[in-house]
N, C-alpha and C positions, 0 to 999 in steps of 0.2 A: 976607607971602607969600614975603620972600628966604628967612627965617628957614628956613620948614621944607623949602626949596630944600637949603639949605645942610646943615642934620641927614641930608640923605637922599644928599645926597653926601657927606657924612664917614660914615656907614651903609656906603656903596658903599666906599670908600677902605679901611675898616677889614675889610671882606668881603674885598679882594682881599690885604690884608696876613694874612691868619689864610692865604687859602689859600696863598700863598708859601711862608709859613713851615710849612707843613701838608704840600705838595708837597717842602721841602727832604728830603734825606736828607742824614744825615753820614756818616763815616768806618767805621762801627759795622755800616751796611747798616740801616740803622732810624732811627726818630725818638727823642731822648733826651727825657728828661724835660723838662728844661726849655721844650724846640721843644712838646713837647706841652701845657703849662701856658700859654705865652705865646700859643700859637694856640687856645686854649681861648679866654682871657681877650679875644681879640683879638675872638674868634668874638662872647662874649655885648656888647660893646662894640658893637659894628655891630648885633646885633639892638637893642640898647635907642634905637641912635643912630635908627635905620629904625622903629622904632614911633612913635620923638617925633615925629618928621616926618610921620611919615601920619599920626598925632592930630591933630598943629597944623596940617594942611592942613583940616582940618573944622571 
């Protein structure tokens, strides 16, 4: 039971980090590429962390 406790807060932790970095803007007046690759990557990270968790809860 801690287990998929735990996937669904690393889920949540990786959510709030995509949107940081989603919400940053730079210098530019926009998001560079890179901001937009790392908060992609961040994004599907928390989706896959958030489904294991709600599997391993069943």
């Amino acid at each position: 039971m801690l287990f998929p406790v735990l996937l669904l807060l690393v889920g949540g932790f990786l959510l709030g980090g995509a949107w940081s970095i989603w919400k940053a803007d730079s210098d530019t007046h926009g998001r560079t590429g890179p901001q937009v690759f790392f908060a992609v990557v961040l994004l599907v990270a928390a989706v896959l962390a958030t489904a294991a968790g709600i599997l391993r809860l069943f």
